[in-house]
C-alpha positions as CSV (number, residue, x, y, z in Angstrom):
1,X,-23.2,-15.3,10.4
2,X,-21.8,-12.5,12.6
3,X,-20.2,-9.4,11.5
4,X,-18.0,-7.1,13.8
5,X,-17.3,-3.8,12.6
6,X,-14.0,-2.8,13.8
7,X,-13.1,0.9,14.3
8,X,-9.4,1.8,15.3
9,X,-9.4,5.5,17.0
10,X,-6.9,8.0,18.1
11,X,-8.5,11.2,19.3
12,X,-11.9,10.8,17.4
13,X,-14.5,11.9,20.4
14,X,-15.7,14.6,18.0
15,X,-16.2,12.4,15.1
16,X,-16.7,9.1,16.5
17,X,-20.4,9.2,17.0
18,X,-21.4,10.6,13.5
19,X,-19.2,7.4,12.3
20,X,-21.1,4.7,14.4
21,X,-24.9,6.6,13.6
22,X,-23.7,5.8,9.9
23,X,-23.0,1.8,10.7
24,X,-26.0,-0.3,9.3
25,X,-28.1,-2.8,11.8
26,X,-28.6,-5.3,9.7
27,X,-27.9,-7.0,6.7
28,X,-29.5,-9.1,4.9
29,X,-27.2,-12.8,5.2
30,X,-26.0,-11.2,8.6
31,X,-27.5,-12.8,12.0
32,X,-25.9,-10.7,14.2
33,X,-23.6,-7.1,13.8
34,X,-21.2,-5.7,16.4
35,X,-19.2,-2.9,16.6
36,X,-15.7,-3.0,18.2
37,X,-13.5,0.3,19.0
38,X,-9.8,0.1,19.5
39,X,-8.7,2.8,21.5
40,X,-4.6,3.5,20.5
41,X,-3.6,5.5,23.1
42,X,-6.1,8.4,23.1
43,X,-5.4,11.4,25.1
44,X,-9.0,12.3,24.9
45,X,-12.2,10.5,25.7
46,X,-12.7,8.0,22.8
47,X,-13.1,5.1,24.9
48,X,-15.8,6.8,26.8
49,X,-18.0,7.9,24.2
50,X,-17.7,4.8,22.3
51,X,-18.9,3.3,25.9
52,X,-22.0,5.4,26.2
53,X,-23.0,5.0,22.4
54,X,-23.5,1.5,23.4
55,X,-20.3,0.0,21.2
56,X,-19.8,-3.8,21.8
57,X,-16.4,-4.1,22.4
58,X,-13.3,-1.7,23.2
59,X,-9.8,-2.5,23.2
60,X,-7.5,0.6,25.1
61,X,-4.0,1.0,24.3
62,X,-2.0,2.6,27.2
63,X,0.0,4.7,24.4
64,X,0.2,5.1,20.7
65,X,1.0,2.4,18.9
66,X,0.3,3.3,15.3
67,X,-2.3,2.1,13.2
68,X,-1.0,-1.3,11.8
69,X,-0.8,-2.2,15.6
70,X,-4.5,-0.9,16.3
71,X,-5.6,-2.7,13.5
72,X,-3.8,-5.8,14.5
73,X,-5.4,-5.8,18.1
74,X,-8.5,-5.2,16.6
75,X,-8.5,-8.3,14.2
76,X,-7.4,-10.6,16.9
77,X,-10.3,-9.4,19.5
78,X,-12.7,-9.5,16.6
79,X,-11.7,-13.5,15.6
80,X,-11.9,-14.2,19.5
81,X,-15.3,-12.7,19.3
82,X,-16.4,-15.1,17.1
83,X,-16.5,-12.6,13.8
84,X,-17.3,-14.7,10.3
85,X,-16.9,-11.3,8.3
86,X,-15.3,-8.8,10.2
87,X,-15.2,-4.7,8.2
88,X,-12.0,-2.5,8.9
89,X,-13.4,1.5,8.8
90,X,-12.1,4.8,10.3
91,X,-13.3,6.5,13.4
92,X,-13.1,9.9,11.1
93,X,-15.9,9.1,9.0
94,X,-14.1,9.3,6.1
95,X,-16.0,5.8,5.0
96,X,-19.8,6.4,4.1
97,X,-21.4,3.6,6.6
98,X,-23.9,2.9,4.1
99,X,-21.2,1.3,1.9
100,X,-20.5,-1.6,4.5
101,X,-23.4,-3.9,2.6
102,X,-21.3,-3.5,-0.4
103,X,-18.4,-4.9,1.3
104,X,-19.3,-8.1,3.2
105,X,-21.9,-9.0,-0.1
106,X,-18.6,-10.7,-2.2
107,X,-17.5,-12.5,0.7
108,X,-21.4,-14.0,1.5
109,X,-21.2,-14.5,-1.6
110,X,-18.0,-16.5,-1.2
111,X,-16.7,-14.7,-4.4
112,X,-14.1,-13.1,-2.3
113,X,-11.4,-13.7,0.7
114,X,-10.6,-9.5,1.3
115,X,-13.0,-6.9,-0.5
116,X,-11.2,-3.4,-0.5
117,X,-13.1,-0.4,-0.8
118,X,-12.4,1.6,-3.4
119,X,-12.6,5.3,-2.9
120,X,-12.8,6.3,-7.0
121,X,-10.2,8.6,-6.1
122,X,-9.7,9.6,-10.0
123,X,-13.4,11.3,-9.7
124,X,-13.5,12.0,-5.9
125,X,-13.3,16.1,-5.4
126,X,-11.6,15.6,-1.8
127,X,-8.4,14.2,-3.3
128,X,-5.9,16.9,-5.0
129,X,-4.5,16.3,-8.5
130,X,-0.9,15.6,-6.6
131,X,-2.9,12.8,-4.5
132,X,-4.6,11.7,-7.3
133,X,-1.5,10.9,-9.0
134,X,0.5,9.2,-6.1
135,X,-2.7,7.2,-5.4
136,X,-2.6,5.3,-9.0
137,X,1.3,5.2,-8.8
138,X,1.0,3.4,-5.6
139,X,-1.6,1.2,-6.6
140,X,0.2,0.3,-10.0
141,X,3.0,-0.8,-8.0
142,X,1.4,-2.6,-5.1
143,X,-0.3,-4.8,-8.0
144,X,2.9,-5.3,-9.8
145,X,4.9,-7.0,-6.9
146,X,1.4,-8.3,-5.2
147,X,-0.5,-10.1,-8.5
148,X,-3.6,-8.7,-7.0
149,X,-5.7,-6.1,-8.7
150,X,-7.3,-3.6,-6.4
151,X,-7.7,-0.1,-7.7
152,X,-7.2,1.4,-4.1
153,X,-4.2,0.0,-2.5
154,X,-4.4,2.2,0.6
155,X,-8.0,1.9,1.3
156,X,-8.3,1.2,4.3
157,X,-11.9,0.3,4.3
158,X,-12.5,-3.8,4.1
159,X,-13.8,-6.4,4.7
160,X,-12.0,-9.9,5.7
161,X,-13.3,-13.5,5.7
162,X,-12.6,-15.5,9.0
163,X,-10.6,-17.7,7.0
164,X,-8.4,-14.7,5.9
165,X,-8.4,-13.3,9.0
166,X,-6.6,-16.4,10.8
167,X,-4.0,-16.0,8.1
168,X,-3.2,-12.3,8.2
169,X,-0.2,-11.5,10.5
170,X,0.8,-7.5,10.2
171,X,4.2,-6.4,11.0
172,X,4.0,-2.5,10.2
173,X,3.4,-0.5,13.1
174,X,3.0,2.5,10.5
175,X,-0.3,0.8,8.5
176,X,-1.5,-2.0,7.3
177,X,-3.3,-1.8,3.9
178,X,-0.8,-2.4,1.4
179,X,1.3,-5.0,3.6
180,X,-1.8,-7.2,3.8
181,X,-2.5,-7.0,0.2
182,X,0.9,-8.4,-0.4
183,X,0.2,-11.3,2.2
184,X,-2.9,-11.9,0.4
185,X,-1.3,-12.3,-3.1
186,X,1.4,-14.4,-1.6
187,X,-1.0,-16.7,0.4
188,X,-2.9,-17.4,-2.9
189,X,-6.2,-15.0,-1.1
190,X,-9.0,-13.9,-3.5
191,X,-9.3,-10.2,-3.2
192,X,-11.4,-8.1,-5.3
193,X,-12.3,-3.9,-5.0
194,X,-15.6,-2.7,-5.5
195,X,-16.7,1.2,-5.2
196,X,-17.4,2.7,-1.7
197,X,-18.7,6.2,-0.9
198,X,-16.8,8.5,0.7
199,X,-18.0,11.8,3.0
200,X,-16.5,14.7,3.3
201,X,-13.5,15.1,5.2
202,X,-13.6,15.9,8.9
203,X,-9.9,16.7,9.4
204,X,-6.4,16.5,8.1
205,X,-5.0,13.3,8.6
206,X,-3.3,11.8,11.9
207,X,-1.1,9.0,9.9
208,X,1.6,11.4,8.3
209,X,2.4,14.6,9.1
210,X,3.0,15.3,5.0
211,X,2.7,13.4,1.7
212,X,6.3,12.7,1.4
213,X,6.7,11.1,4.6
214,X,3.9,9.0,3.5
215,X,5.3,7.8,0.6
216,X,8.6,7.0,2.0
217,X,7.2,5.1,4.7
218,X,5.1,3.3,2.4
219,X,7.6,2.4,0.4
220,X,9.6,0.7,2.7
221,X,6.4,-1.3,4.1
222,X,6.5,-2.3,0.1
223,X,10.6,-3.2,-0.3
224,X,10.5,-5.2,3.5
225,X,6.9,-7.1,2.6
226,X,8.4,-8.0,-1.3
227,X,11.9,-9.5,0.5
228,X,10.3,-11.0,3.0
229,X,7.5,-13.1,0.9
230,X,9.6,-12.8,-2.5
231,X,13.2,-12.8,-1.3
232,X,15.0,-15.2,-4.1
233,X,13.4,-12.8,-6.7
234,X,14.3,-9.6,-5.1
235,X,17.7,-10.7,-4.2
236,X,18.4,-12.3,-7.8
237,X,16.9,-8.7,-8.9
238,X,19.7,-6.8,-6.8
239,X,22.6,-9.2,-6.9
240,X,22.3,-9.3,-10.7
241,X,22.1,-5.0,-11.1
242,X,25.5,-5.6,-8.9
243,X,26.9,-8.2,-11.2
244,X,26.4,-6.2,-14.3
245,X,27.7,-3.7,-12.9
246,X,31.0,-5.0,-11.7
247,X,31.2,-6.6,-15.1
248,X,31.6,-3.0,-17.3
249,X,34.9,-1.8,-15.4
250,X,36.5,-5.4,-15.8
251,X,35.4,-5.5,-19.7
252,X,37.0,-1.7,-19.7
253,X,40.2,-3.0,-18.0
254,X,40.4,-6.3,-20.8
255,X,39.7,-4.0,-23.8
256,X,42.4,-1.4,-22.4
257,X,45.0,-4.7,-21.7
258,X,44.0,-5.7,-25.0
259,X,45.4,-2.8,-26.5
260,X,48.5,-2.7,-24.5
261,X,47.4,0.0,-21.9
262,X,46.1,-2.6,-19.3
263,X,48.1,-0.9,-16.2
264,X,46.6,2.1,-16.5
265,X,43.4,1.0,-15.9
266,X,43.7,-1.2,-13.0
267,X,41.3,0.6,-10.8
268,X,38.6,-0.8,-13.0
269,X,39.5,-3.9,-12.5
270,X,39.6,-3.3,-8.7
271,X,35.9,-2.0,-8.7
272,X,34.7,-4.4,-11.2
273,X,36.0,-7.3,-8.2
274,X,34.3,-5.4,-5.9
275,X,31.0,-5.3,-7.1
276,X,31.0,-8.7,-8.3
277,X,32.1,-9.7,-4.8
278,X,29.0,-7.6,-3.6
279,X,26.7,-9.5,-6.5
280,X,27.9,-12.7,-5.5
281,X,27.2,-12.0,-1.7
282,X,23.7,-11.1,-2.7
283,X,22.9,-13.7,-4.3
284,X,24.1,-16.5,-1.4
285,X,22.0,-14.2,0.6
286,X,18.9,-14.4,-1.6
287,X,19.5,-18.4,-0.8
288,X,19.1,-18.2,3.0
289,X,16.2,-15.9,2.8
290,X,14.3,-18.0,0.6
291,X,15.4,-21.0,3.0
292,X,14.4,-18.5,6.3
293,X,10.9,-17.6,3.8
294,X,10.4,-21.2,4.0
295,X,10.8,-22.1,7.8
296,X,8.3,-18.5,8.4
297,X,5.5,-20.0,6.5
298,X,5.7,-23.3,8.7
299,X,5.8,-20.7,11.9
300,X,2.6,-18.4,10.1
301,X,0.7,-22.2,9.5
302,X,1.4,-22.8,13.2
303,X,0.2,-19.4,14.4
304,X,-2.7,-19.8,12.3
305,X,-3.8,-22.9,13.9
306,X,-3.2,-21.3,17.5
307,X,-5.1,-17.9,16.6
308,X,-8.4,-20.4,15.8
309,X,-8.3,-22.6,19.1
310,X,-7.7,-19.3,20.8
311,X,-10.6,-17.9,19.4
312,X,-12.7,-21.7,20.0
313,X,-13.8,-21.9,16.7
């Protein structure tokens, strides 16, 4: 059983070696543990240090790619590697290393597909009452559209299965976490949370420059991922809100002709036509989505099967 630990970087020379003298060297279940390093794009010297602290494997970006990307590149390395279990932490240390046992044990186990790490962010004196809040919205609503219940949605401490691994494909240059617990719901994954430690922060983050950029983004990683792997529902969702809505002004203009004042409300009727033009529309194009959602999942089983006679395994 081999486990790759897989760090993506950006800038984390400073911090970088407290995070890999943290990593365990054995587990017990574990036969062998590596540690891989993808450098995105790091204008310092990442890559080197991780060489001289005897790290395994490094992938390099030539430029910044974004973290979803990192993580991506680092997930396909790690399956080519040969990884059964392969743990997703950060080169800032924010992830005690002691805490990685905790994660692969559900999947030796084979109780889980994805373990997430949850931070206890309700208790955990480095989060802010405003994160603290935005943290249990987001993860309310990540297990609303996902069916999966994880306490920590944008954790992005983990530990993936090989199986789970080889059906994983991230999109999202921005991140990662919540778009593959989406996948994971949709592809029928087991995914369960269990508590992590955290240490103290090292610096202020390099994802978002401020919380509301955050959320935005992360909200549109969580509208794209539901129409893609849900789009009959979310388009039967939005062509219905534009049906019912085109239906008020027509019943106004009827109750108004009714009553023998018809022509001065025709305007309703125009917008009501409208809108229920615009619900229609949605709907026939909730049809070809779920028809394109389809044909994608015959591509994803496809890639799958490539990804694992890449990786000769």
């Amino acid at each position: 059983m081999k486990l790759i630990i897989q760090i993506p970087c950006l800038d984390e020379e400073d911090t970088l070696p407290a995070t890999l003298a943290e990593l365990p060297g054995e587990i017990e279940g574990i036969d062998c543990i590596e540690v891989l390093v993808v450098d995105d794009g790091s204008s310092d010297n990442t890559a080197e240090v991780a060489r001289s602290l005897g790290v395994h494997h490094i992938v390099r970006h030539t430029s910044n790619q974004g973290l979803g990307r990192a993580f991506r590149s680092g997930l396909d390395r790690a399956l080519k590697e040969g990884a059964d279990i392969i743990v997703n932490t950060d080169g800032d240390g924010q992830y005690s290393g002691g805490s990685v046992q905790d994660l692969v044990q559900p999947i030796l186990e084979q109780r889980a597909d994805i373990v997430i790490g949850d931070r206890q962010t309700a208790n955990n004196p480095e989060f802010s009452t405003t994160k603290k809040i935005l943290q249990w919205l987001g993860s309310h609503v990540v297990r609303s559209l996902s069916g999966v219940n994880v306490r920590d949605a944008v954790s992005g401490f983990r530990a993936i299965s090989r199986p789970a691994a080889l059906k994983l494909n991230m999109l999202s240059a921005f991140s990662y976490t919540v778009e593959m617990i989406i996948q994971a719901g949709n592809k029928q994954m087991r995914v369960i949370s269990v508590p992590v430690r955290t240490n103290p922060k090292t610096r202020e983050s390099r994802l978002f420059r401020n919380i509301p950029q955050f959320v935005s983004r992360q909200m549109v990683n969580i509208v794209r991922m539901y129409a893609m792997y849900r789009p009959m529902r979310f388009f039967f969702y939005l062509g219905t809100v534009l049906s019912a809505a085109g239906l008020l002004p027509i019943l106004r203009f009827l109750f108004a002709y009714a009553a023998g004042d018809g022509a001065g409300h025709v305007q309703s009727l125009v917008m009501g036509a409208a809108l229920l033009t615009m619900g229609f529309t949605v709907f026939v194009a909730g049809l070809l989505s779920d028809l394109i959602s389809h044909n994608r999942q015959l591509v994803e089983m496809a890639l799958e099967k490539l990804r694992e006679a890449e990786s000769g395994n």
